[in-house]
N, C-alpha and C positions, 0 to 999 in steps of 0.2 A: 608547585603545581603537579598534580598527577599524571602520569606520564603512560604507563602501561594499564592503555586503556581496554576493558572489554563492552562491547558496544552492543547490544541487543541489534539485530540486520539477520535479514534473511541470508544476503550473501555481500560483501564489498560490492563498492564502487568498480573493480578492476577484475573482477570475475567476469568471465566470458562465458556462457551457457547458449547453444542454439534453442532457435523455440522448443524443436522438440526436446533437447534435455530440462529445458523448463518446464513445460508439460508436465513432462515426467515425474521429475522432483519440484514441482510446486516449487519455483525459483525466485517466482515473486508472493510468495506467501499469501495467494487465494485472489489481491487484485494489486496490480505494477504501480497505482499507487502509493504500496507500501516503499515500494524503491525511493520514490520521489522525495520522500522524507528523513527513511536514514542517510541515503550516501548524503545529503545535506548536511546532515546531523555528524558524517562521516568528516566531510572537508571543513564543517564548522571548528569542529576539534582536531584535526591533520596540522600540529604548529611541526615544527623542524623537530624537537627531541620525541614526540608522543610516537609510541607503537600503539594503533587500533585492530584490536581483531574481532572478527566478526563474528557473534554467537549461533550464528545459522537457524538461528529462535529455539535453540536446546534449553530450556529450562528443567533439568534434572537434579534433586535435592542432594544426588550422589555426587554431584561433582563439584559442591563446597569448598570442600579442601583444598582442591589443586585449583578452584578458582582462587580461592584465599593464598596461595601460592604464586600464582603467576600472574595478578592484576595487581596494582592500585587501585583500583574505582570501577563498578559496574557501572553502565551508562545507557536508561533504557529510554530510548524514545514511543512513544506509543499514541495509536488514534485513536481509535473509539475503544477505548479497552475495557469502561465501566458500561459495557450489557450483557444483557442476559444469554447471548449466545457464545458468549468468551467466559464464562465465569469458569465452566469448565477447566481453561487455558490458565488463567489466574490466579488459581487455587495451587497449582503446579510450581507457578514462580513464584508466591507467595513462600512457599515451603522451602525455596532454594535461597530464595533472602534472609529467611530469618535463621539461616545457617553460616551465612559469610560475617564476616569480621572485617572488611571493607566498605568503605560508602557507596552507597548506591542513590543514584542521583536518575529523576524520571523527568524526560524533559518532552511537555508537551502531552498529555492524557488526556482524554477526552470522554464525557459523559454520553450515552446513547438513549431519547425519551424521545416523544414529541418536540414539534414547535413550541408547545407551549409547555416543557421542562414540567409534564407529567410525573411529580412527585411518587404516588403509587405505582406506578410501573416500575421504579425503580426498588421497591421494598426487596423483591425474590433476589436483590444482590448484595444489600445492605451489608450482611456477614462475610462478604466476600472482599468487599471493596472497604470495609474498615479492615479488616485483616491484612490485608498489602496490604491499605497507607500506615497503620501500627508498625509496619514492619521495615516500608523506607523510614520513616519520620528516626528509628531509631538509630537510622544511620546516614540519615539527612538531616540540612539545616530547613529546608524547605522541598513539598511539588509542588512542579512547572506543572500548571493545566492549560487548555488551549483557549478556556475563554470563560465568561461570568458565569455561566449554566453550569460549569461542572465545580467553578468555585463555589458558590452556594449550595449545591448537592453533599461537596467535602465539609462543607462547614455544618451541614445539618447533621451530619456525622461526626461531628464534634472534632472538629480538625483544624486550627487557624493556621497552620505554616505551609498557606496556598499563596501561591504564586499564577497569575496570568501572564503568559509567556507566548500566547501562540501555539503554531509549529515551526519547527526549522527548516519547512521546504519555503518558505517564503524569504528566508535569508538566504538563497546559498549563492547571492553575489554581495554580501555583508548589507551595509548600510549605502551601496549603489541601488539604487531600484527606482524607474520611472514608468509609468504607462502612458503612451500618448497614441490619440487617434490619427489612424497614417491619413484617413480621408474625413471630407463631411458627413459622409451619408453611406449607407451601406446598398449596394443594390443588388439585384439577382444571380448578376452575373460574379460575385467576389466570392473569395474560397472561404467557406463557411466551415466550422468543427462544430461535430454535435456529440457530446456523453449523453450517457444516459443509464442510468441504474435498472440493469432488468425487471427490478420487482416495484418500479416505480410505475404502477398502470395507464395513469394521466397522460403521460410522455404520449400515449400512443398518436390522438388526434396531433399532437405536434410534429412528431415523426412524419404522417400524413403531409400536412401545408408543408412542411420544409424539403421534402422530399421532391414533392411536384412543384415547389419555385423556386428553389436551389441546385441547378443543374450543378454546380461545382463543390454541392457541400459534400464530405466527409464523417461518418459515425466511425470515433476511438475507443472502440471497448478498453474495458480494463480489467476485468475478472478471465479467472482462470477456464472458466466453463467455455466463454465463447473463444478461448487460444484452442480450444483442444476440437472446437467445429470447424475453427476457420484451417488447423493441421488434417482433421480426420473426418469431419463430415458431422453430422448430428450423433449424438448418442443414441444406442440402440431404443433406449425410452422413449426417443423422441421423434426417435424417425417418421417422417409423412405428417410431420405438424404443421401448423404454418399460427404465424400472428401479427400482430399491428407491430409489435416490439419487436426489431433486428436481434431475434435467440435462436431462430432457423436458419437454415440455408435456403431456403425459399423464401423468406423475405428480400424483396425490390437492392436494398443493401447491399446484401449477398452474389444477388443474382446478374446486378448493373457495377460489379465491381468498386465500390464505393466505403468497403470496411478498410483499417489498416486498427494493426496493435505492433505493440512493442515492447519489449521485453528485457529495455534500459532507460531509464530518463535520457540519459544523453541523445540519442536518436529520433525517440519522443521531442522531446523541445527542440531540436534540428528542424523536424518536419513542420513541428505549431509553428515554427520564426514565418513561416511564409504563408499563414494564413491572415487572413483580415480583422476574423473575430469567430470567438468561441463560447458554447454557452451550453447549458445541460445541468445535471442534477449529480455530477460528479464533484466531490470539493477540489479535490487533487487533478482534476483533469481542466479543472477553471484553474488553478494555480498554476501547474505545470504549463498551462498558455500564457499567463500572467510573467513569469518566471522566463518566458521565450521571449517576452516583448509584444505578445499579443494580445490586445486588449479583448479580456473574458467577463462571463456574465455567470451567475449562478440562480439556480434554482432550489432553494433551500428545503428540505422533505424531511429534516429532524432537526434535534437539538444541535446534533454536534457539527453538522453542517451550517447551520444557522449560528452561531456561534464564534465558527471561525472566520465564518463573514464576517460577523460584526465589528469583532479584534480589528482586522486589518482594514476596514472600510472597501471591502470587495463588492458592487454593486450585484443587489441582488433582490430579489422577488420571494415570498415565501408559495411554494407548491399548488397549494391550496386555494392561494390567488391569480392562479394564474390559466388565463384562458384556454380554451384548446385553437382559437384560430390566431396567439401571439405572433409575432413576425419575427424574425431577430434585427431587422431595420429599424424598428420598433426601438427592438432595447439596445439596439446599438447606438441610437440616438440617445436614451435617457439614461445612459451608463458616463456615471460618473466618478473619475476617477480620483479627484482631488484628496481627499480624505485619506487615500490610501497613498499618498504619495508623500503629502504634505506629513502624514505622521509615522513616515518609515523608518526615520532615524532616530526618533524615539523611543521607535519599538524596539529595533535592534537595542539601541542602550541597555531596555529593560532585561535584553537579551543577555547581553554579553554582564550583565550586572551578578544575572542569577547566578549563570556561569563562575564568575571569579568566587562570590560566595561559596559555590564549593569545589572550589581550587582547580577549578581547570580552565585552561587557555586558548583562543579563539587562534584560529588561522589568519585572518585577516588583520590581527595584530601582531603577526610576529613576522615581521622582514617580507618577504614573496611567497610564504608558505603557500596560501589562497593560489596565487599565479601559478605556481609546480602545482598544484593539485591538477586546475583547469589546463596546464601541459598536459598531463600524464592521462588524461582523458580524451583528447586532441589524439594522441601517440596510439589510443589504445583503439583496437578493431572489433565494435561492437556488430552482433547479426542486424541484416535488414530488418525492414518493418515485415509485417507478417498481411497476406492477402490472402481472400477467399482462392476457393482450388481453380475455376476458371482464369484465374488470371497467372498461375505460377508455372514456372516454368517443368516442361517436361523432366528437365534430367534432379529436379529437386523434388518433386513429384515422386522420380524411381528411387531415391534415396529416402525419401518417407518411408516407400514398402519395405526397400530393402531391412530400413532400421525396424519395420516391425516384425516384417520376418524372422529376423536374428533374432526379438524380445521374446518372440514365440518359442522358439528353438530351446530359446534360454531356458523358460519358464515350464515348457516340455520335459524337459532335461532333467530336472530338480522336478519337478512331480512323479516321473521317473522312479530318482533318485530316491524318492521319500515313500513312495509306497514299494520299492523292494525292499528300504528300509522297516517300514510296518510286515510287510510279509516272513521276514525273518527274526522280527520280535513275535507274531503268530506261532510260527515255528519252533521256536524255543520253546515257549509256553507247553505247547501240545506235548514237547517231550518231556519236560520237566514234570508234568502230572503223573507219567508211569510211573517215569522213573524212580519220585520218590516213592510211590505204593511199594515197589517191587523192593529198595532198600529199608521201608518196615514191616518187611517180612522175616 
């Protein structure tokens, strides 16, 4: 079994970053769903002998060699990787794969179209996305996809060593997993979780009804844009907006103290264990409540969303159909969870199968590994959740400014620096023109 693992992650499981160093360095890689699925993907693979190190999403074709040096096995886990807005990103790792001399093993990819796995949409990537799989296959025995849409997309691309696997944030308690309703009925008065994809418009009228009959509910962003409102206020762009969707600081949200984000799974699914039910247009923010013990509900607004629903039998509605005055009492009633329960240790099987095929070893099979992970998580001190600026406290408040003061200083400093720098390459120049005239004379 391969042992010196390098694992495509933003950052480990055991990295401690404040929001604001998150912020800053994009910690969760654009949205904290991404977390949710490697550190899974982290502790899935954490047996007793494996070293996992994190690649911090560097895919640079320069560093080949010493990856071919100091790994066994590259190990990418990845969501929606096949669209149009990442080909850019994938052209990059593609370059760095077909450089290494070890397996590279992709567990869990995901296609990006419509509902209804608009074909054409997908052409502007075809040369991108045959390109990587060309490139794992030839150091792969199979990819892991998340689900039929992106199987069938690989196979129109002439590719059979596909594999439906899911993702691995659905395992990361192995083949334990159950969802059961704590109550009958869901009423007004029960703590509600609401996702919601900014650029999903429809959300708004729902936002509306749940807002004004959900005095205890909850909105989880999970993108990076709204960490850096809920730290600094709107961006300059944006200032004096206002909309239906919680992306201002003037929306009701905001204003009635009712946002929270987080900036680990761990603290995330601490928070979902004590809500009632959650539901939205997030995949990862339905799982990550599903994954807490909280029975969640999805709104499905593409393929890749809709898809990973399917796999795991996650109750859900597709976008499209779904009214502006739904209730979640509603769907908290027609949410069923049987299908996902009854065929979870199936799934995993299928999991840990692909896994052994190329040689690597699950946590949950090897003595307590699994347990020492979930210790060493336990042990470790992740930052609070993150709240609009009314509700935080003064002296975290003055440590905001202070930290931007200093970035200020910083970045003063070095501009500084760099234009007495230019001013004295100016300066050379100017003399260096006499100069030479005067010595061919």
């Amino acid at each position: 079994m391969h042992q010196r693992i390098l694992l495509r992650a933003r950052k480990g499981p055991f990295d401690v970053f404040t929001p604001e160093e998150t912020f800053a360095g994009n910690w969760i890689g654009d949205n904290n769903g991404n977390l949710v699925f490697s550190h899974a993907a982290h502790k899935l693979l954490a047996t007793s002998t494996a070293e996992i190190t994190s690649s911090r999403f560097r895919a640079d074709p320069r560093d080949a060699d010493e990856i071919n040096e100091k790994y066994d096995v590259f190990v990418i886990p990845l969501a929606n990787a096949f669209r149009r807005s990442f080909a850019h990103r994938l052209a990059p790792m593609t370059r760095l794969i077909e450089r290494l001399k070890i397996p590279v093993v992709v567990l869990g990819v995901g296609v990006q179209t419509d509902v209804d796995g608009n074909r054409e949409y997908l052409r502007p990537i075809d040369e991108a996305v045959t390109a990587f799989c060309r490139a794992v296959l030839d150091r792969s025995h199979s990819i892991g996809v998340r689900g039929e849409v992106t199987e069938s997309y690989l196979r129109t691309l002439g590719f059979s060593a596909v594999e439906q696997i899911g993702c691995p944030s659905m395992f990361l308690h192995g083949d334990s997993f159950r969802i059961e309703k704590s109550k009958p009925a869901l009423t007004p008065d029960d703590r509600v979780a609401l996702t919601i994809s900014p650029y999903v418009s429809s959300m708004a009228g729902i936002v509306r009804h749940h807002h004004e009959r959900y005095p205890n509910l909850r909105y989880l962003p999970q993108d990076l844009r709204t960490l850096g409102t809920l730290l600094y206020g709107d961006a300059p762009e944006l200032r004096g907006r206002s909309s239906d969707i919680p992306v201002h600081t003037s929306h009701p949200f905001f204003v009635e103290d009712k946002v929270r984000m987080f900036v680990d799974p761990w603290t995330w699914m601490e928070y979902l264990s004590g809500f009632d039910f959650a539901f939205g247009t997030r995949i990862h923010g339905t799982i990550t409540a599903l994954i807490s013990g909280t029975p969640g509900y999805l709104f499905a607004h593409d393929s890749r969303t809709l898809e990973l629903a399917r796999y795991f039998g996650i109750p859900h509605r597709i976008m499209r159909d779904v009214p502006a005055d739904i209730d979640a009492a509603q769907l908290y009633e027609e949410a069923d969870y049987t299908a996902l329960n009854e065929g979870h240790k199936a799934r995993f099987a299928t999991l840990t199968a692909f896994l052994a095929k190329h040689d690597l070893g699950h946590s949950f099979a090897d003595g307590d590994s699994a347990t020492r992970f979930d210790q060493q998580v336990r042990e470790t001190t992740y930052p609070p959740m993150v709240r609009p600026v009314e509700a935080t406290a003064p002296a975290e408040l003055l440590a905001r400014i202070q930290r931007l003061r200093d970035e200020n200083a910083a970045l003063r400093e070095t501009a500084d620096s760099l234009r007495a720098q230019q001013l004295r390459e100016r300066v050379k120049q100017a003399v260096r023109g006499p100069v030479r005239r005067l010595l061919r004379r």
